[in-house]
N, C-alpha and C positions, 0 to 999 in steps of 0.2 A: 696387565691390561687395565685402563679407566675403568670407573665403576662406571655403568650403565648410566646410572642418577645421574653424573657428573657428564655425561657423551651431550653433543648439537642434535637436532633433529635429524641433520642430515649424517653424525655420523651413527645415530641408531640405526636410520633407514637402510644405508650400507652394511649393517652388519648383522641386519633382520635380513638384507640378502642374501649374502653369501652363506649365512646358516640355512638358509630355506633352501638354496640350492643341495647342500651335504645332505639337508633333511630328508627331499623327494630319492637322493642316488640310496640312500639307507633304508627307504622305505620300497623301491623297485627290488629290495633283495628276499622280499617274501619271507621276512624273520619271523618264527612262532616262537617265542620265549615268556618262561612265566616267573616272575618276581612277586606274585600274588602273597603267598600262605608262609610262613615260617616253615617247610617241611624240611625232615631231614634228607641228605642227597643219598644214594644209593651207596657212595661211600661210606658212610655216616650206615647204613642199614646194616650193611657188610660185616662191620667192628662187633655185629650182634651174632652174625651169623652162629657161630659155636653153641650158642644158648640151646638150639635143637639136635646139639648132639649129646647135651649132658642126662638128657634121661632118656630110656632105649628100653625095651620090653625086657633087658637084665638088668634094668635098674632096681633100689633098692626104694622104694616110694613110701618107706615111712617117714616120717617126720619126729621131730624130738619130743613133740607130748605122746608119740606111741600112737597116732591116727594114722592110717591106710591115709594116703591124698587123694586115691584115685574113690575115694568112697564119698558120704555124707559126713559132715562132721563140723566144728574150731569156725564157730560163726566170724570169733574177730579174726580169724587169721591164723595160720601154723607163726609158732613161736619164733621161729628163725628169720620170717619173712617180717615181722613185727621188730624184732633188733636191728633188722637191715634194714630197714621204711622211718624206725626211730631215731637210729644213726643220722640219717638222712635228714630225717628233719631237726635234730638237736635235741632231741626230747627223749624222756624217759620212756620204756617200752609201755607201761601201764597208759599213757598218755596219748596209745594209738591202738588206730581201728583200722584195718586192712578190708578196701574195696575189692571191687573190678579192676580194669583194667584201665580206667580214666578219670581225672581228678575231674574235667568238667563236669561226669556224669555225677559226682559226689557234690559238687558244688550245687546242681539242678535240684536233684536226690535234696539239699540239704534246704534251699529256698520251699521244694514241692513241699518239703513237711512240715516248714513253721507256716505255710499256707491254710495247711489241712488239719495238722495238730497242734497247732503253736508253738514255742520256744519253752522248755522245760517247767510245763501246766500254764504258760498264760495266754492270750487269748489266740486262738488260730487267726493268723493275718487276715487271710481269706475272708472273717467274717467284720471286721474293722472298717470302718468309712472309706479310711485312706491310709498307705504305706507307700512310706518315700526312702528311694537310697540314694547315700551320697554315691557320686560318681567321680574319682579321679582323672580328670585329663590335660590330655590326651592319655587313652586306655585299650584299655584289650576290647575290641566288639564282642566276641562271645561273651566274655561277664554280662555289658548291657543287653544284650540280646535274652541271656536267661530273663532278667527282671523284666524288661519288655515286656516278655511272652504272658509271664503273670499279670501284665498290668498296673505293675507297680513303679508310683512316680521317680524319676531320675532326675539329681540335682548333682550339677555340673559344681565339682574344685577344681580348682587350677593346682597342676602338677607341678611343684618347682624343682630347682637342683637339689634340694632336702628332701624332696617327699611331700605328699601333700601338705595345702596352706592349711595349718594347724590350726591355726586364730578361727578360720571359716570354722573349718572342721566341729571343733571343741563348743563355737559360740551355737551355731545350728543344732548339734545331737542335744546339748541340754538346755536348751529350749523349746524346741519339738518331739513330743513322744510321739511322733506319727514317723519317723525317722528308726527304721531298724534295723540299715545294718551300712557298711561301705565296703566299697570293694577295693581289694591292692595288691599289686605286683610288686613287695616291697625291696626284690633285689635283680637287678638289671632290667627292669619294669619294663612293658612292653608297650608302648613302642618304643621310649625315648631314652632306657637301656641307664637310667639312672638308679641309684639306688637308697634307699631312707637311712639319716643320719641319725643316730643315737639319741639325740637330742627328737625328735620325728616320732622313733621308737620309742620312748621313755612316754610322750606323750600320749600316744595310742594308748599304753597300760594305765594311765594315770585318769582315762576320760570318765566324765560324768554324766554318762548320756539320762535324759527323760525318760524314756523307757527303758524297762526293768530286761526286755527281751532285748535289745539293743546287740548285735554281732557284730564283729570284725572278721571279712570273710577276709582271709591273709591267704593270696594263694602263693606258694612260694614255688611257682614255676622252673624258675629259673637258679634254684639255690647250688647247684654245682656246676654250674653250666657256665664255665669260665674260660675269655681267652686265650689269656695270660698266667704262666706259671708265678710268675715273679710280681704280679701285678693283679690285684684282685679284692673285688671288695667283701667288706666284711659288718655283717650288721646283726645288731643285738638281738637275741631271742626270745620274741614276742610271747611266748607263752609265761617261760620264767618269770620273766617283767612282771604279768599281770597277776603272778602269784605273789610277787613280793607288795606289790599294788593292793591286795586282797580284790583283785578282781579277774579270778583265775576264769570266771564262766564266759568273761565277755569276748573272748578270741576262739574261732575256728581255724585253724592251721591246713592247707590243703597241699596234696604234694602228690606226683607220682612217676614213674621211668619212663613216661611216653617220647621225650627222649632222650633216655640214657641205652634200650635198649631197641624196642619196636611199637612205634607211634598207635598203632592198632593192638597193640598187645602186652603192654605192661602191667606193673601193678601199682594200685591207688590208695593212696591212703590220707587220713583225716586224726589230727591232732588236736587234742583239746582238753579240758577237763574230765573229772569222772562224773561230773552231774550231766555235761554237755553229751560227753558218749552213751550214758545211758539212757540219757531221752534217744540219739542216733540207735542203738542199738533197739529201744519199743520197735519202731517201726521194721528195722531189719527182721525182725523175728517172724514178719508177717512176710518179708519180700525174698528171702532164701534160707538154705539150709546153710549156704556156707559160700562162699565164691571160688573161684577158678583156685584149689592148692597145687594141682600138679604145674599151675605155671607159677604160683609163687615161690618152691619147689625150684622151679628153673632158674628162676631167677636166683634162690640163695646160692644154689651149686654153681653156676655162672662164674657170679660175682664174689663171691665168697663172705667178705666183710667189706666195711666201709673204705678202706685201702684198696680191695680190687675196684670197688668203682669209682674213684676218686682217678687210680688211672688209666681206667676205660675211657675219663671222659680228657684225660691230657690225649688221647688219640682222635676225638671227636675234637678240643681245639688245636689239634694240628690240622685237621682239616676245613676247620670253618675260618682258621685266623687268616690265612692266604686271602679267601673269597674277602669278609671284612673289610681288611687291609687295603685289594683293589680297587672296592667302592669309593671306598676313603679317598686314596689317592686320588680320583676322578672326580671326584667333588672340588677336594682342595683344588686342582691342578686347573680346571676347567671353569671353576664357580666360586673357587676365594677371592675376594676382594670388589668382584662385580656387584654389590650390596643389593643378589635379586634374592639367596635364600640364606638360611643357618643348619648347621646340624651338629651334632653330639658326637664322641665317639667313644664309643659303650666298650666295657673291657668287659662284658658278657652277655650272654642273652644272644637272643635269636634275629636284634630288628636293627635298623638303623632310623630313627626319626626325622624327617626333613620338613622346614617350615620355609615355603615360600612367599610370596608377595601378599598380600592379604588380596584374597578373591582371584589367586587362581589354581591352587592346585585341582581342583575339576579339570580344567581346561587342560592342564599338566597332565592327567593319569590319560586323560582320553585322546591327548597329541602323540603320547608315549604308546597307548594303543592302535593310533593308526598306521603308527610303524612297526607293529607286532610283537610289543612288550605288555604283557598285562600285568597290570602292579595291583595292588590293593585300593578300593577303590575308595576316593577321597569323600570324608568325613567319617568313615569306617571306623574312626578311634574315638568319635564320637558320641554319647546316647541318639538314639534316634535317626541317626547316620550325620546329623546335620552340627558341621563344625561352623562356629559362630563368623569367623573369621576366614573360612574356606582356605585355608593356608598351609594343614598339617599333612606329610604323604606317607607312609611307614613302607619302609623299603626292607625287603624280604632277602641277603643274597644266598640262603645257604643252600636252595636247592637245585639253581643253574650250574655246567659245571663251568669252571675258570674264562674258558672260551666264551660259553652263553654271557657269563657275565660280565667280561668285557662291552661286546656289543649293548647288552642292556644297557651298560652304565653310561654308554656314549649317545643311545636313544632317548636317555633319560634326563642328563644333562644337556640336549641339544633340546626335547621340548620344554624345561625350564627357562632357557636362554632365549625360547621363540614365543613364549607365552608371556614371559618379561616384558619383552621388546614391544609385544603388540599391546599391554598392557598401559606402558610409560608411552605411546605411543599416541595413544588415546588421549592420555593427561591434556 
């Protein structure tokens, strides 16, 4: 089909009709579908199920340092759950501290305390004039949402095919010490499923920021969370780096199973040096005895070593790559070459990023909601909700099943194509 740009008035007019007519028959059908949140599908839940059959009241609920789990005890973690959380994140076991059950709560947990205690003796944030974090985007809302909440300034990077714009990056941290910390998704990033080039990485460990407390919140969300067997990205291990850099203190590493096994119930864990854990572990001393072992426990008998969950998770992308793959097709099939949107296509991770016409995806998420799709709501990958350019949509497919997400995708494509129209229409 012509690109839209390149159509007569009269033949956009015609074909902003006969879309509007498909529109209202898809909207008479009463659809409730949600393309909102990354969750996993019940499918996807299922592949966990077994986890609660591995410990049974004749279970044996010691662990390898010789602790009862079902007691008090192994503030950072039982030992086993700490090689398997380390595995995970490429790091050596000394180099990790074993949460709850949610890396956001660690990521909050870890802003609440340079707030209140500072970053390892300097100054608690909380009492400083002003603290600003960089922002990669398009991003994940919950990261800006934590800083938000503290009050603390949000400064907008632009997200490229490498990873964020270094040159910003690098020029900003060390010229403002009120700058302490940035946040990233450094592999199948979320939303736009890219992931940081070596060259990206190398830079991160090499930075010279201003201030002394200065972090790199690295949450590595997405680090086995891969389509593709045959096909899958691979990037450098930001801790290592910053050792070889002599700047082991300046990276937080965040990581956890929420989903490898059960989004509400896995376990979390936090990478970093030995000065950076033990300023984390002051405060843990005051906030528990010790976190959930009998599910971390579950988790190691589960999964056993890094092999069994490597292919736990070729069963979770046999499940996701089908959904992916539909979108896709429906995008290309329906929306290549008509020059109204762009999008990526991520070989992991949970999102697909789509950039439409500047000033409209609002119109887009809330056209796509009249016909009973709720998507994520637009500038949501933004600080402050608000995308400068109104353009960016982050489309969720993995928790529709195949069926729902057909329809969505055709709901969704069809308010692009009518919010286009009315757009160029206007010109």
């Amino acid at each position: 089909m012509k690109a839209y740009t390149e159509m007569t008035r009269e033949e956009l007019l015609q074909e902003q009709a006969a879309l509007q007519a498909k529109f209202e028959e898809i909207k008479g059908k009463g659809l409730k579908l949600d393309m909102s949140r990354g969750k996993p599908s019940n499918a996807q839940l299922e592949l966990s199920n077994g986890m609660m059959d591995v410990l049974t009241s004749e279970s044996d609920m010691v662990c390898e340092a010789g602790v009862d789990c079902r007691n008090y005890g192994i503030m950072d973690g039982i030992p086993e759950a700490r090689r398997l959380l380390a595995d995970m994140s490429e790091v050596p076991e000394k180099n990790i501290l074993i949460y709850g059950n949610s890396s956001l709560n660690v990521m909050y947990d870890t802003v609440a305390r340079a707030m209140t205690m500072g970053v390892c003796g300097h100054t608690p944030w909380g009492k400083l004039d002003k603290v600003k974090f960089l922002c990669p985007v398009p991003g994940y809302d919950r990261h800006f949402g934590i800083t938000e909440f503290f009050g603390i300034e949000m400064i907008n990077v632009p997200l490229l095919e490498t990873g964020p714009d270094m040159d910003m990056v690098e020029k900003l941290v060390s010229e403002d010490d009120s700058i302490k910390g940035i946040w990233c998704v450094p592999k199948y990033s979320n939303p736009t499923g890219i992931s940081y080039s070596d060259e990206t990485v190398l830079r991160f460990a090499h930075l010279k920021p201003a201030a002394p407390d200065f972090r790199i919140f690295w949450d590595n969300a997405y680090s086995i969370h891969h389509l593709y067997d045959d096909d899958q990205d691979v990037i450098l291990e930001l801790l290592t780096e910053c050792e070889k850099a002599g700047n082991e203190d300046l990276v937080y590493k965040f990581i956890s199973t929420s989903k490898v096994s059960f989004p509400g119930s896995g376990i979390a864990a936090m990478a970093a040096s030995e000065a950076n854990l033990a300023d984390a572990r002051k405060a843990m001393f005051y906030q528990t005895i010790g976190h959930d072992k009998l599910n971390q426990l579950r988790h190691v008998r589960f999964f056993r070593d890094m092999d069994g969950m490597r292919e736990h998770m070729r069963k979770h992308a046999d499940i996701l790559r089908p959904k992916f793959e539909a979108v896709l097709d429906v995008l290309d099939q329906e929306l290549g070459g008509l020059g109204i949107g762009s999008w990526v296509k991520p070989k992991g991770g949970y999102f697909i990023s789509f950039d439409s016409l500047e000033g409209c995806a609002k119109k887009i998420v809330a056209k796509a909601k009249e016909a009973g799709v709720t998507m994520t709501g637009a500038g949501a990958t933004f600080p402050y909700g608000k995308d400068p350019k109104d353009s960016n949509i982050r489309i969720a497919p993995s928790f529709p099943t195949p069926e729902e997400l057909a329809l969505a995708a055709e709901v969704f494509v069809l308010s692009v194509k009518l919010v286009s129209l009315e757009k160029l229409l206007a010109q």
